[in-house]
C-alpha positions, 0 to 999 in steps of 0.5 A: 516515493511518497506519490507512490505511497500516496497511490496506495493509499488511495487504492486501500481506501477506495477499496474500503479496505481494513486500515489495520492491514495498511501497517503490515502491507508497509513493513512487507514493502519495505523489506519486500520492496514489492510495488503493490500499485503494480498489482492493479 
């Protein structure tokens, strides 16, 4: 789970993305359960 995670994170950062949104996008997939690495 956290090497998924941590892809994420990579991407969001890489990106250059708020940090701000990272908290909700996290709570979205753990309700969610939505593989956002997938939307590569």
């Amino acid at each position: 789970m956290i090497g998924r995670d941590g892809q994420v994170v990579m991407s969001c950062f890489d990106c250059g993305r708020s940090i701000d949104v990272w908290p909700e996008v996290w709570e979205g997939i753990k309700q969610d359960v939505k593989p956002y690495t997938n939307v590569e």
